[in-house]
N, C-alpha and C positions, 0 to 999 in steps of 0.2 A: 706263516713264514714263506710259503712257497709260491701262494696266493701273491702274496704282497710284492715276493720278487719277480714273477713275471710282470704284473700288473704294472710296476714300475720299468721294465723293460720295454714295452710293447705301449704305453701310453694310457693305458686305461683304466677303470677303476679296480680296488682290490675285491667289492664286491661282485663286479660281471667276471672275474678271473672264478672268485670261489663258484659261481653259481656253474659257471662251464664245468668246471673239476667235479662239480657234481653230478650235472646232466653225464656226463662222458661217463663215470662210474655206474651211473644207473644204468646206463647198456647204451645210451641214444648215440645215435649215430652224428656225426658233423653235418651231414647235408641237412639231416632232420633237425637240430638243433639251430644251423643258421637261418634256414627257411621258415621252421612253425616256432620255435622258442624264443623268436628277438626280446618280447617284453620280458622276458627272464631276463637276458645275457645282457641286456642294454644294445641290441643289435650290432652283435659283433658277426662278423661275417665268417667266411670259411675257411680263407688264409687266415686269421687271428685265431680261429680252434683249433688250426691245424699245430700254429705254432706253439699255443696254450699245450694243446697234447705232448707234443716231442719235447719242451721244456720241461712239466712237469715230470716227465719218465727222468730228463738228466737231472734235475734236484732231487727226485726223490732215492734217485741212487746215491747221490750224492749224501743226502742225509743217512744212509743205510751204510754207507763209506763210515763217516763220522763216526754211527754209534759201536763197530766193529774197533774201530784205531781206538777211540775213548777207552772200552773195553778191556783190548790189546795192553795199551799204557798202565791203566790203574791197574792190573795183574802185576806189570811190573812193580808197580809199587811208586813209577815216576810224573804222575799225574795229579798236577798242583792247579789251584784256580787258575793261572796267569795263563797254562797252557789249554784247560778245557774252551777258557774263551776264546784264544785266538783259534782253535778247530771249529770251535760252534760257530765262527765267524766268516770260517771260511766259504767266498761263494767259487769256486772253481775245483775240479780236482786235481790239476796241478798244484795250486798252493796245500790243497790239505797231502798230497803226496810228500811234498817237501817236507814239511812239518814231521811229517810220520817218517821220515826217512831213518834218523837218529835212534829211532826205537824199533825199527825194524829188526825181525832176526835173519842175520846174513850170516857167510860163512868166516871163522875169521879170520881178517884183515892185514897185512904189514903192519897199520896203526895201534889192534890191538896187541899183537905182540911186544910191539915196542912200548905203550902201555903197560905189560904187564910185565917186563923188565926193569919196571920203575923209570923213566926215561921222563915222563910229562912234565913231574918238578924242573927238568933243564928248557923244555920248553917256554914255561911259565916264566922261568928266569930270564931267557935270552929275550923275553918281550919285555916284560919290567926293567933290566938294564943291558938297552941296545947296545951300548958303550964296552960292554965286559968284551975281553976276548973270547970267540966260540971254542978256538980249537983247547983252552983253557978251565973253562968250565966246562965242556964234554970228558974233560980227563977225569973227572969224580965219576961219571956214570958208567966206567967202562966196567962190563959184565959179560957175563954167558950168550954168546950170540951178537954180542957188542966189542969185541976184541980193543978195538981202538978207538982213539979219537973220529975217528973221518966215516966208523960205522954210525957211532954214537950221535953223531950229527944227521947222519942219513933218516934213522930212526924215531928222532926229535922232529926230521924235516915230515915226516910223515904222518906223526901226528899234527903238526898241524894245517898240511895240507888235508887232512881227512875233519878236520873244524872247520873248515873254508866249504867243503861241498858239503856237510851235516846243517851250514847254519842256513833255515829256511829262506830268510830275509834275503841276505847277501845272493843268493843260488836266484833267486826271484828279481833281484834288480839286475843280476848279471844278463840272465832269461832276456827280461824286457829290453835293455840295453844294448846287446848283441840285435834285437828284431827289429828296435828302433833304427838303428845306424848302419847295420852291416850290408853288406851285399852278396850277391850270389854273382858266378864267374864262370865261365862255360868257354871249354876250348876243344876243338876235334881232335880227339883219338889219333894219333899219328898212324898212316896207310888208309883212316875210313871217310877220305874224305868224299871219293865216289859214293860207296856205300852207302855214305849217310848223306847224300845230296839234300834229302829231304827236309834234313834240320842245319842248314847254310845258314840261315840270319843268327842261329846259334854257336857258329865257330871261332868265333871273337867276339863274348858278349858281356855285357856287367850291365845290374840292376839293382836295386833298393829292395830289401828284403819288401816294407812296408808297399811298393807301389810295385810289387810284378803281379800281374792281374792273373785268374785263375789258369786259362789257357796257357800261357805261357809257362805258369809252374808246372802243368803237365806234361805238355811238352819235352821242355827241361826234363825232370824225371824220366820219361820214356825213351828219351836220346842215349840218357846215364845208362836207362837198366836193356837199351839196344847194343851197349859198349860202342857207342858213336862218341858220346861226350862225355866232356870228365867235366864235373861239377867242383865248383871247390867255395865252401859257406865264407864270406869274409867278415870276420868280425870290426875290422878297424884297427884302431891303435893301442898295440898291449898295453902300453903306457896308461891309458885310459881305464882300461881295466883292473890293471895292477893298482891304482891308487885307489879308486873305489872297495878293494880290496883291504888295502893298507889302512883306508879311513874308516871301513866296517871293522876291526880287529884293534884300532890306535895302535898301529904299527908304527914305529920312528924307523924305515928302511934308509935313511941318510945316514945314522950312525953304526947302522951295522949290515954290513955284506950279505951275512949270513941270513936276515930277513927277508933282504932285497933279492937276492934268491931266492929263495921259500915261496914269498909271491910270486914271482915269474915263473918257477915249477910248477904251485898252485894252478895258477891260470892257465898253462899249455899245457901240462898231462891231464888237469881235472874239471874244470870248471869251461875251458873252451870246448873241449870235446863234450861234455854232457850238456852245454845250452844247444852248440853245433846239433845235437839228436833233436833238443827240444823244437832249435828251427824248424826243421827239414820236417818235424811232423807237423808243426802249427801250420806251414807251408804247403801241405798234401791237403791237413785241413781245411784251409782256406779252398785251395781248387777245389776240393771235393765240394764242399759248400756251394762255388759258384757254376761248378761244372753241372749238378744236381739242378740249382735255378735255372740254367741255360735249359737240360733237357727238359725241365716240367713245364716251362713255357715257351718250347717249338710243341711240346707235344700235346700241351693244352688248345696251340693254335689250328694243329692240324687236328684232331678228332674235330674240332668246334667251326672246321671249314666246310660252306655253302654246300647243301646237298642238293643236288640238282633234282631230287623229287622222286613222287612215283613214276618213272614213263621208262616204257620197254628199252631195254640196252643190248647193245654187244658189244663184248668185252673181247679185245684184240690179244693178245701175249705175244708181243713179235718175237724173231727169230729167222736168223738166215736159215742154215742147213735141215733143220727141224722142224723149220717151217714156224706159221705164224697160227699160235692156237687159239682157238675162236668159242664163245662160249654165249648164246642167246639167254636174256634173264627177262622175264616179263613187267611188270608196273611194278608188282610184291616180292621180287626177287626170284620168285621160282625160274627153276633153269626149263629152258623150253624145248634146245638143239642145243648143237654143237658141231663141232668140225674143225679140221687139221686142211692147209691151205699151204701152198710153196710158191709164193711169189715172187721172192728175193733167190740170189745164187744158193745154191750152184744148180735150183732146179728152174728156176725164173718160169714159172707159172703162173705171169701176170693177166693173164687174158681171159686165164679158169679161172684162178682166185675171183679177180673181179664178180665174175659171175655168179658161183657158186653164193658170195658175199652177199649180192643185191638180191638174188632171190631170195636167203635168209633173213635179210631185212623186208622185204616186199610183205613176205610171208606171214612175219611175226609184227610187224606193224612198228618196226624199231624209228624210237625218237634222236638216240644219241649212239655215239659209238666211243667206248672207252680203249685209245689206244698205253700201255704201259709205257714206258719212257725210259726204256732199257735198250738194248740192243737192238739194232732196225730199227728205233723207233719211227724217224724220221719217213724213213722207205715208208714204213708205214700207214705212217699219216697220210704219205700222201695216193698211196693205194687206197686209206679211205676218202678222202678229198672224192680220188672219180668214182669211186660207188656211189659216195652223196650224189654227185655231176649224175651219172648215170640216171638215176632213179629221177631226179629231178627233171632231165630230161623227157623223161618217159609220162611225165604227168604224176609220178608216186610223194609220197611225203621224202622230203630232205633231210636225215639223219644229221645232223651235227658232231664232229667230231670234236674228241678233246683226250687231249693228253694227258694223264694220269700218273701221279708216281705208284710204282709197282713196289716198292719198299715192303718186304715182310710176304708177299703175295708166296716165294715160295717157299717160307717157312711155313706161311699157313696149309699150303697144298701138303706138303710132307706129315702133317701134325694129326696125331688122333682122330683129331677134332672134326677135320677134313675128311679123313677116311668114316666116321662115323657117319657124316652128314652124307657124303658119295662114293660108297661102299664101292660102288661097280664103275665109279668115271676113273679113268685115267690121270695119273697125277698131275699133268702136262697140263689138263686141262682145268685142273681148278683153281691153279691162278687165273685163267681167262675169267673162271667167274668169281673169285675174289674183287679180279680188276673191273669188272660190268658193277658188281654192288657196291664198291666204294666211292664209285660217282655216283652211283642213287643217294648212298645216307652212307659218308665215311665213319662216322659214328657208329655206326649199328654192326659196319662189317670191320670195323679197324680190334674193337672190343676183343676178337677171338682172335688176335695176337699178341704177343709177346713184344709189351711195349719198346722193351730193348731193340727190338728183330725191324722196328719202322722206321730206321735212321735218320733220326733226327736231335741224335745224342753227340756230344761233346765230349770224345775221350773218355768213352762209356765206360770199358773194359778198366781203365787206369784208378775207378773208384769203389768206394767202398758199395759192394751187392745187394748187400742187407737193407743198406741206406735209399739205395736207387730203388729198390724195388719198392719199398716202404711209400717213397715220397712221388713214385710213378700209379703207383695203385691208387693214389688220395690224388693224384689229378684224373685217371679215369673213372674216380668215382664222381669225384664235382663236376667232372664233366656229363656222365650220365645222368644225372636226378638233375643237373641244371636244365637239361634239353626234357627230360620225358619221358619214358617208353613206354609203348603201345603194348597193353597187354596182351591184344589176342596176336599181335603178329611178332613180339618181341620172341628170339634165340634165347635158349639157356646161358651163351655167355653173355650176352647183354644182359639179361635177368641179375644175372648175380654180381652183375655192379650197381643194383638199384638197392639204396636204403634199405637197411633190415634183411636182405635176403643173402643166403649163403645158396652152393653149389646143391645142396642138395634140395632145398626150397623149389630153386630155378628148376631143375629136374621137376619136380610134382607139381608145380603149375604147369610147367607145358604137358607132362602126361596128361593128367586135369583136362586141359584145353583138346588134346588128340581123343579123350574118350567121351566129354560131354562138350564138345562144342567151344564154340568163343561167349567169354565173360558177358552176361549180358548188363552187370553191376558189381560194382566194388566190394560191395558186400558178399559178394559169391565167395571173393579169396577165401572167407574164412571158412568155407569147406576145405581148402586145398589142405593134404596131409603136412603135417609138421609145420604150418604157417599159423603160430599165435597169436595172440593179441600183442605183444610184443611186436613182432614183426609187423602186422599188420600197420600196426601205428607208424610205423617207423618206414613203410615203402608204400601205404596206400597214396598218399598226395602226390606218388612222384610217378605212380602209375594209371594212365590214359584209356580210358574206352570208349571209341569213338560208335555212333550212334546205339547207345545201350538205354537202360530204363529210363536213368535219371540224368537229365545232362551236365550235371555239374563234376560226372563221373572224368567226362571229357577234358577238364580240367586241372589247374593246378590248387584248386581249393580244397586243403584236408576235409576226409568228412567230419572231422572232430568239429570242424567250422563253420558246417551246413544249415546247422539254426541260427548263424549268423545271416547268410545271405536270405533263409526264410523271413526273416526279421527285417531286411532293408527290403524286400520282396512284398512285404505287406506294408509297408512304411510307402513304397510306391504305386500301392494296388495292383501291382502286376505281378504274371504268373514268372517262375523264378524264368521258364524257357524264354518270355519275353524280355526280361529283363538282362537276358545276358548279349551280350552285344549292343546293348540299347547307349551308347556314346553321350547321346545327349542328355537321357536320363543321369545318368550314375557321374556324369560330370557335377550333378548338381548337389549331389551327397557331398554332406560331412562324414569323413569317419566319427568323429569325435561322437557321433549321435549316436553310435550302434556299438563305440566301444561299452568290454564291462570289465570286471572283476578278472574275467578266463580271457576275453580276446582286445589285448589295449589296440589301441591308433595303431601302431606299427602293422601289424595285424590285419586289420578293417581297411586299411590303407591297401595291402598289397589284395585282398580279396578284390576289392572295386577293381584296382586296377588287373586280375586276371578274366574279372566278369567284363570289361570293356574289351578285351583281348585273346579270350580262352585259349588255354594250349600254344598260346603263342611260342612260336619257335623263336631262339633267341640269337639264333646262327645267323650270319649274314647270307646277301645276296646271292643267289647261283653267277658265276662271272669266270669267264676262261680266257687265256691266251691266246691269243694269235702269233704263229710266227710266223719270220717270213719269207717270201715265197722264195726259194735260191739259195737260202741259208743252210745249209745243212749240216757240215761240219766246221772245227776250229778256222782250218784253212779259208773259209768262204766267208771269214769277218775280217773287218777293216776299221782299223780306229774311226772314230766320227759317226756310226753307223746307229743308227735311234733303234731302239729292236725292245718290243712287248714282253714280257718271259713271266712266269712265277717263282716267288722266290719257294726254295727248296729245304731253307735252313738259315738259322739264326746263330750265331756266335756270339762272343765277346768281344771281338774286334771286327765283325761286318756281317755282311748277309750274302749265301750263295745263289747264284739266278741263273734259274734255268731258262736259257735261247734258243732252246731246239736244235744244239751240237753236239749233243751228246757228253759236255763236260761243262758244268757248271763254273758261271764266272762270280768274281768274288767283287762285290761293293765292300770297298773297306769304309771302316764306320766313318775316318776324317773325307769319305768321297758321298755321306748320305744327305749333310746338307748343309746349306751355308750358316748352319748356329752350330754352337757346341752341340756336340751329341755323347751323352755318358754311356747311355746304353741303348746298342742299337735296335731291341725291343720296343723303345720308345718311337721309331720312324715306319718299322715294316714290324710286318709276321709269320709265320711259315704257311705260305699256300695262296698269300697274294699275289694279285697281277700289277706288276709296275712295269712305267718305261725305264729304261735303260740308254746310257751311252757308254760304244765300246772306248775305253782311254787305251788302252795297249793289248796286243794279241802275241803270245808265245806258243808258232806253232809245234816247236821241237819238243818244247815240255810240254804242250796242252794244257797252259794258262790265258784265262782270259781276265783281265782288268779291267770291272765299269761302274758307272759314277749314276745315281742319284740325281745329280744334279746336270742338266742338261744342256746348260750353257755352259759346261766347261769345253773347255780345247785340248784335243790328245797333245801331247808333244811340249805341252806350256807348264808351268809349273800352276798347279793345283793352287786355287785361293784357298787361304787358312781358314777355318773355321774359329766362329766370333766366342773366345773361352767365357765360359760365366767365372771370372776372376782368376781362372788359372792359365797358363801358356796354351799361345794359339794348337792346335793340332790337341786338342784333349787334356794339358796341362800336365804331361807326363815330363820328370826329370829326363834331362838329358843321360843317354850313359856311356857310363866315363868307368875307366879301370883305376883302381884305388892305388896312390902310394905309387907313383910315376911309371905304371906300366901302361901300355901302346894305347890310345884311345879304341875303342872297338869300334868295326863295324858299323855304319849308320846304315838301318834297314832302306832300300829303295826304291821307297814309298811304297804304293798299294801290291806292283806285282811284288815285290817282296816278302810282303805280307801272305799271301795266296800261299805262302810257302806253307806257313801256320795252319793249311787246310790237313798238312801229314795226321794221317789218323783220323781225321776228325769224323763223327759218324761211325765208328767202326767198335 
């Protein structure tokens, strides 16, 4: 059953779903099962296990819901065929909630006391004949607690307002109906409009429950729980409801008042207010969903950004008054020197620094120089610029500068982690060499933080924790086993996002490694203590040792798969060493001829191709920015102006890009390119280098507005973007305030948008 409703969610067959549910039970890991299990799974990849896995957890609770309420009922004794199936049918658990609402035990109610004053019979009555006088037929039920006519109604009215929110159906169409039609409505707090500057395109707003995208509902929410805005859910036209109502129950409210009430009571004490909750959480839901997609794919992009390689670095950490702390890291990351430099105010020791800088680099033989891109940056850079000049001059090698995002650098310096690794360095300083290794390999240094702490989250804090970490951990794990890691020079926290390996694993290979040396074979792990055959299986293929016994160790071919390539190795009479890399041989293989039984085409397919390619790293290019030369801060841009930057950050509605002014400007998604653009994932990524043009510059607020697209004109109204069938600009409904109130606000355009940055990141 469970099998069958993913598989039919997600597109694939019901047996690659059961065979994943299986692999995943028996311990295997997702990297190891999308990489070495494809001829099981039918080659489903790692987003499809992933989603395989988090589904089957919410069905199987879901199922465990069911047989508790099932339970529950038959004890009461009110569990009939008609209701077991509609539970056992249920695929959500709101719907099996509803259902079970009626048999819940609650405290009791208005309804049942009146109930148990005999009062039901008048209700029954007043629906069978609409026509009778109320205040007439209430006069038979007046009792204890029911004095009169006008209580006697009240208590009638309650029973059946309390049938209107028990009947599961009715509660479910009303649900759906309010989410389909309704709107949300956002107006500022009266006094907070200073205050809340930050959420302005929110102070006259209305939007369609169904199309406010994730951002924006967080937004909203965080404006509400800042007491900035006052949110208000709109459902539409009672009327609409009320009869839906009337037509669920065969109510005739034409001939009787007293119905026609009841419904209208029903639906604004009971049934608005309880879908009103259902909203606002499908609504949290929804962002939380998208906001989680946003951060797993900035944060998949940046681990997975260009490592500029082994070659000697220094790593800059600018700063005015504290000076710019400087940290020398050699090919392997080891730290070499170090040093504290005042080159900026208020001590302006541009002349020392300089110098101090170049003999550092002379010294150590520095290829690159990592400046952060925080505070000073800029001064920075261009203090390193004449060191490069310097050195160049003088006949030495050219250091390359590059700007670096510092994001997390001083959480990582404050962290255990930190102090363990540089017991006796200054804290000051270990972001300098956080900042030197994450231009060598951002991957390898990013790993030992706290993926939340690298800003590249969307209204992080606003979501569910448990969720984010969950769904952040399975993108640094797919990130790590996608790339590699080198066993003898791989960190404990890198370690322990490789397949199979836990924290304490990572611990005893590296001890392992400090007391007998670097790996000389794959086979060695299985000395390391508490590294099974389990584990083994499950992190050897994705761990690399570069010149050891056996070359295929170097590799991403399991050894489970080694008498595979011995097999195409004798099939080509060449030794396995000559055969790897050999292009033109292994071009001329069929898998087909070496698959078997244990290793299909899928298989034999990707071995060839890591024997054409060993270890291939699968990151892109090393490529850095240039900014330019005068540019410095806000003030010093000017509409029209072409400028290089990387972007910084991906949203939902655009991408921010960094220019070298210290405040990142926003491409909104309708300025990324002349086609429709749904998601602007699809155009950029976080930690590319694009050009840019500046459209508008706000030096009071420190917004910067730029386009994508290069032939626009600041000043002119932006060409619309070409919709795939829906309205130009993204196909987003107009919005409009319901039931003849003020049209709101029309955001505008991109600087308006920029507004949407409040929060973002944080």
């Amino acid at each position: 059953m469970i099998a069958a409703t993913i598989a039919s969610e997600i597109g694939v067959q019901q047996s690659q779903v059961e065979t994943a549910l299986k692999l995943l039970a028996e311990g295997n890991t997702v990297p190891f099962i999308a990489r070495y299990r494809k001829e099981m799974t039918g080659g489903l990849d790692d987003s499809q296990l992933r989603v395989i896995e988090e589904r089957a957890t919410y069905l199987r609770e879901l199922e465990e819901r069911k047989e508790t309420i099932l339970a529950t009922i038959e004890e009461q004794g009110k569990l009939d065929d008609a209701l077991r199936q509609r539970i056992l049918d249920c695929d959500t658990k709101a719907r099996l909630e509803d259902l079970y609402l009626p048999y819940k035990k609650r405290r009791k109610t208005k309804a049942d006391k009146a109930r148990e004053a005999g009062l039901e019979p008048l209700v029954d009555k007043l629906i069978a004949e609409p026509g009778v006088d109320a205040d007439s037929a209430a006069a038979g039920f007046v009792t204890e607690g029911y004095t009169d006519a006008k209580a006697v109604l009240e208590g009638a009215r309650v029973i059946l307002v309390d049938r209107f929110a028990m009947d599961a159906d009715l509660v479910g169409q009303v649900r759906e109906k309010m989410f389909d039609t309704g709107t949300m409505t956002a107006g500022v707090v009266a006094g907070k409009e200073q205050e809340g500057a930050k959420y302005k395109d929110y102070f006259d707003f209305s939007e369609s429950f169904h199309s406010l995208p994730s951002h924006r509902i967080l937004a909203l929410l965080r404006g509400e729980a800042e007491g900035v805005l006052s949110l208000n859910l709109d459902a539409g036209e009672d009327e609409d409801y009320e009869a839906l109502i009337a037509n669920r129950f065969e109510l005739d409210r034409s001939s009787s008042t007293w119905l026609n009430n009841a419904v209208h009571w029903g639906w604004r004490t009971k049934l608005l207010i309880s879908s009103g909750l259902d909203v606002r959480l499908r609504l949290k839901e929804i962002a939380e969903r998208g906001a989680l997609g946003v951060f797993a794919t900035n944060l998949r992009d940046v681990l997975l950004a260009a490592p500029a390689g082994q070659r000697a670095t220094l790593g800059l950490d600018p700063g005015y008054r504290n000076g710019v702390k400087c940290a020398v890291v050699d090919p392997t990351g080891k730290v070499m020197d170090t040093a504290i430099v005042y080159p900026h105010q208020p001590q302006n020791q541009w002349t020392q620094s300089v110098q101090v800088l170049a003999g550092l680099c002379a010294e150590h033989g520095v290829d690159l120089l990592a400046i952060g891109n925080g505070t000073a940056s800029r001064e920075t850079e261009k203090l390193s610029q004449e060191i490069a000049d310097l050195l160049a001059q003088a006949g030495g090698k050219r250091p390359t500068p590059v700007v670096v995002s510092e994001s997390g650098a001083s959480v990582y310096s404050a962290s255990v982690l930190a102090a363990e690794e540089f017991p006796d360095m200054d804290v000051s300083l270990r972001g300098a060499v956080s900042i030197a290794r994450r231009l060598q390999d951002p991957l390898a240094e990013l790993v030992k933080i706290d993926p939340k702490a690298i800003g590249v989250g969307q209204y992080q804090h606003d979501v569910n924790q448990t969720a984010l970490a969950r769904t952040l951990d399975g993108v640094v794990e797919d990130a790590v086993n996608g790339v590699g890691v080198d066993l003898n020079t791989a960190s404990v926290p890198l370690l322990e996002r490789v397949a199979g390996i836990n924290s304490t694993i990572a611990g005893n290979i590296v001890a392992y490694r400090d007391d007998n040396g670097v790996f000389s074979s794959r086979k060695e792990l299985k000395k390391v203590p508490r590294l099974g055959p389990k584990a083994f299986e499950q992190s050897a293929g994705f761990l690399r040792i570069n010149g050891g016994t056996d070359p295929l160790d170097a590799s991403a071919v399991h050894p489970e798969a080694y008498p595979v390539v011995a097999k195409i190795a004798a099939a080509t009479g060449l030794a396995v060493s000559e055969l790897i890399g050999n292009e033109r041989v292994l071009a001329g293989l069929h898998p087909k001829d070496f698959a078997d039984d244990t290793f299909g085409v899928p298989t034999v397919t990707d071995i060839i191709a890591e024997l054409t390619k060993p270890g291939r790293d699968p990151r892109p290019e090393f490529k850095t920015a240039t900014f330019k030369e005068g540019v410095n801060k806000v003030s010093d841009l000017t509409p029209g102006m072409i400028l290089e930057g990387t972007v910084t950050n991906v949203a939902a509605f655009g991408a921010f890009v960094d220019v070298g002014v210290h405040q990142d400007g926003l491409v909104h998604v309708s300025a990324m390119s002349h086609k429709f653009v749904s998601d602007p994932h699809e155009v950029v990524r976080s930690g590319q280098v694009v050009k840019v043009k500046v459209m508008e510059v706000d030096v009071e607020r420190q917004r910067i507005s730029l386009s994508l697209r290069l032939d626009d004109e600041p000043g002119k109204p932006a060409p619309k973007q070409r919709s795939r069938g829906g309205n130009a600009g993204g196909g987003q409904k107009g919005r409009q305030r319901p039931r003849g109130g003020k049209p709101a606000a029309q955001p505008g355009g991109s600087m308006a948008d920029a507004l949407k940055k409040a929060g973002f990141g944080h």
